[in-house]
C-alpha positions, 0 to 999 in steps of 0.5 A: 323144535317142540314148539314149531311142531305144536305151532304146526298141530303135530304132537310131540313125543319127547323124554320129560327132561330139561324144560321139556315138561314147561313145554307140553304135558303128558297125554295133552299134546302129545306124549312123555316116553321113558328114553330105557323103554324102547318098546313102550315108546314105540306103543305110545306112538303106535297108540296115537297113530292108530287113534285118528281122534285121539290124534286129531285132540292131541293136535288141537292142544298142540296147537292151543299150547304153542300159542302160550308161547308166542314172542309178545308174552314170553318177553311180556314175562321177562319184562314183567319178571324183570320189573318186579325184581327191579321194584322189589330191589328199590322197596327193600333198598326204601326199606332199609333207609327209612330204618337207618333214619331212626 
């Protein structure tokens, strides 16, 4: 859900836990709140709300930040992270060999 609200330029407000902090950063696109802090929650949203600019900022970051996370690169990633596990399993398996040789 974060993700399709950034694509849509709308800015997130969500308790930094999990992969939230993967997803966006504080005051960039949108805002962190502490989930015991009912009433600075409520400000920050307000704070944003009320603030066309700082609205409108968040919203062009929000939507800059969901384009890092289109399908082609995030499996680009896996693959490429995938691929150096893979050429660094076969240099050690080579590594290991070549000693045993001598």
């Amino acid at each position: 859900v974060l993700l399709e609200a950034l694509a849509q330029g709308v800015p997130v407000f969500a308790y930094p836990a999990g992969g939230v902090p993967e997803v966006f950063t504080d005051s960039m696109e949108g805002r962190y709140w502490d989930i015991e802090d009912s009433k600075g929650a409520a400000s920050k949203l307000i704070e944003v709300l009320e603030d066309k600019q700082k609205y409108e900022e968040l919203s062009r970051n929000a939507r800059k930040r969901a384009a890092h996370f289109t399908i082609e690169k995030v499996f680009g990633d896996m693959l490429d992270f995938s691929t150096a596990g893979q050429s660094s399993s076969v240099m050690a398996a080579g590594s290991t060999e070549e000693k045993n040789q001598f």
